[in-house]
C-alpha positions in Angstrom: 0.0 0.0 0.0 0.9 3.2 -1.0 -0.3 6.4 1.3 0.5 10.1 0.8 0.9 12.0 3.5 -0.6 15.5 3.2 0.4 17.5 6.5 -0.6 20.9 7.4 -2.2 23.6 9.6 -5.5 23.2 7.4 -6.7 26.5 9.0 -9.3 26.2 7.2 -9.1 23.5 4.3 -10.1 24.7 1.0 -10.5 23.6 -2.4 -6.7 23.7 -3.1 -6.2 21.5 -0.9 -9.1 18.9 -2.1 -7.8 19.9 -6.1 -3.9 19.1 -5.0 -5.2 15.8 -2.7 -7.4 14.5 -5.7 -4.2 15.1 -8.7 -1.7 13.3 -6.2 -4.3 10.0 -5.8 -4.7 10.5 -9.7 -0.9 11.3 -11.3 0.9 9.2 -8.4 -0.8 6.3 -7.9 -1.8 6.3 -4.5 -3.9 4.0 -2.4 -5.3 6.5 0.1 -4.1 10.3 1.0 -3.7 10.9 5.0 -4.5 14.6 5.5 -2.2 15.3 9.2 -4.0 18.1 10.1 -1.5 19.5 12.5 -1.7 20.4 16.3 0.2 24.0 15.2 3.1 25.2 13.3 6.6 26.0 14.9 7.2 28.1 11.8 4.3 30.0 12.3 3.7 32.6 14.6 -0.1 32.7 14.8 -1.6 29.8 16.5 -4.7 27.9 14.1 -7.9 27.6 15.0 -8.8 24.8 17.4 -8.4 21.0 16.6 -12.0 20.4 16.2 -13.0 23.1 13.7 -10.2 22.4 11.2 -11.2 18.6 11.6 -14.9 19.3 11.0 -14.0 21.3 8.0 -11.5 19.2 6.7 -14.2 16.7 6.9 -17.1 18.9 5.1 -14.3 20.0 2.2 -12.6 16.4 1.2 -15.1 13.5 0.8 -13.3 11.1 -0.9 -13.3 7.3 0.4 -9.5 7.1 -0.7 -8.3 9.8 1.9 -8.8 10.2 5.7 -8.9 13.3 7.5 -6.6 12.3 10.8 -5.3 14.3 13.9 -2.2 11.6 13.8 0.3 14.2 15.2 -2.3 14.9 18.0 -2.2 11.3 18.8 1.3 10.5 18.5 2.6 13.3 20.1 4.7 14.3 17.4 4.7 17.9 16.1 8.1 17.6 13.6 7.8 16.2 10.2 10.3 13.9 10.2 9.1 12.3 13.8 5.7 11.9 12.4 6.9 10.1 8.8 9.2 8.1 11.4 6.8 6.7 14.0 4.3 5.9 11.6 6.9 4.0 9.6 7.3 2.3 12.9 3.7 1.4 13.0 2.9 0.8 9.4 6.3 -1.5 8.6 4.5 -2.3 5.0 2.9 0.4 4.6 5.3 3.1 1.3 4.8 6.7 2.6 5.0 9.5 0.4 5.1 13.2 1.7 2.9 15.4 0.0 3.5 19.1 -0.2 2.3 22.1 -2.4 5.4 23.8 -4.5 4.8 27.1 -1.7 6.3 24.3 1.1 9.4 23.4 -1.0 10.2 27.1 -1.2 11.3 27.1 2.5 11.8 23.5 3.0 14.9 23.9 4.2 13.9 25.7 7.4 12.3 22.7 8.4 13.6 20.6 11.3 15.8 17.2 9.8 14.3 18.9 5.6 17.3 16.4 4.5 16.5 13.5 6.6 13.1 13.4 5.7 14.1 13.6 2.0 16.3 10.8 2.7 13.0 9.0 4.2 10.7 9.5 2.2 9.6 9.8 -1.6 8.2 13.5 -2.2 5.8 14.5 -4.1 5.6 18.0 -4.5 2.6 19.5 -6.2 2.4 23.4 -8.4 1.0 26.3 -6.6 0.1 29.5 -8.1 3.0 31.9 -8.4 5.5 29.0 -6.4 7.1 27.4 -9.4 10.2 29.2 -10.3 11.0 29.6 -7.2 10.2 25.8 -5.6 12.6 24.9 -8.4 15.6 27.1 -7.8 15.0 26.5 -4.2 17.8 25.2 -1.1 16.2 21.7 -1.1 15.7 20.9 -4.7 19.3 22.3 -5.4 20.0 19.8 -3.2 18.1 17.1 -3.9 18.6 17.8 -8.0 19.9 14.5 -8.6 17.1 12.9 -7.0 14.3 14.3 -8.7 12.1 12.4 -11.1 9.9 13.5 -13.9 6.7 12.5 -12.5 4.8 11.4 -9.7 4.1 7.8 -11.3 7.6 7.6 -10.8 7.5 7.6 -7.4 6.0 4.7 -6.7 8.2 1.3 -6.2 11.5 3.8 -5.8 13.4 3.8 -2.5 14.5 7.7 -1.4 15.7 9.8 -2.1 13.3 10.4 -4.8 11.3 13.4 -5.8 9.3 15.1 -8.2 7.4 18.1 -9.0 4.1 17.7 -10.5 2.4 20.6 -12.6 -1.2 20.8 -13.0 -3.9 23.1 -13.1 -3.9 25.7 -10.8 -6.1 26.2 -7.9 -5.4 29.6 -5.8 -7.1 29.3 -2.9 -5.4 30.0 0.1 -5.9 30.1 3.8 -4.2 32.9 4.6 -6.8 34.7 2.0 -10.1 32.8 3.5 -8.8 34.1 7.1 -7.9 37.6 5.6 -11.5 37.7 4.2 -13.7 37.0 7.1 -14.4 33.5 5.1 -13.4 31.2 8.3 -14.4 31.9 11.3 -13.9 29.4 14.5 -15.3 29.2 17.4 -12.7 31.6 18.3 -14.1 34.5 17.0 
């Protein structure tokens, strides 16, 4: 089985992140998508909205019976990338993960904790973004990882990492940051 791994604040989910969850199960060959919707951010400075609200809407905006909408990090304790990928490697011994991320994600990869061990970990799918290209591509971690990257996500599959590859598709340009901006999501916060 093959299972993307989709992580993020999803504060709130929006129809990006159902159009980049349904091309990845399409172009890569996936089993199931795992949307980690996380506890909070550490690169990040404003704290989401609370656990239940971003589940609930997660929930509303993906119905798909190939991905699940999961608070894994919550439940593991994890909040790092790479000790989430790693304990549910632990768990799920034949289970291929592949980390999912929008092109806007492999822009400042690098600033994440262990970027290079999780490379090293996983395959990596990463997925175009409105205005993100260019600079996804000239970024620190796919300078780095240039001799790992494959032309497409079907490649992915069956290949032992470091392995990677950008996948262009329409373009969806919502954004969360927007939806907040505008009023459009409101939590029980206020």
């Amino acid at each position: 089985m093959v299972i993307g791994l989709l992580g993020g604040s999803f504060d709130p989910a929006h129809e990006g992140h159902v159009h980049i969850t349904r091309e990845a199960l399409k172009r890569m060959g996936l089993d199931q998508v795992w949307w980690l919707v996380s506890p909070g951010n550490p690169l990040k400075a404003r704290q989401p909205a609370p656990m239940g609200d971003r589940l609930g809407r997660a929930r509303q905006v993906m119905q798909h019976p190939c991905v699940k909408i999961t608070a894994l990090e919550e439940r593991l304790g994890t909040r790092a990338t790479f000790d989430t990928i790693s304990r549910l490697r632990a768990i799920y011994p034949g289970v291929t993960f592949v980390w999912l991320m929008g092109a806007d994600n492999l822009r400042q990869f690098h600033r994440w904790g262990r970027w290079r061990d999780i490379l090293r970990s996983v395959a990596v799918g990463v997925l175009a973004r409105p205005g993100a290209g260019v600079q996804a591509r000239m970024s620190v971690a796919a300078r780095a990882f240039r001799v790992h990257q494959v032309d497409r996500g079907e490649n992915l599959r069956g290949r032992k990492p470091p392995v990677w590859c950008f996948v262009n598709l329409p373009l969806n340009d919502a954004s969360s940051t927007e939806i907040r901006a505008k009023g459009g999501w409101r939590s029980e916060r206020g």
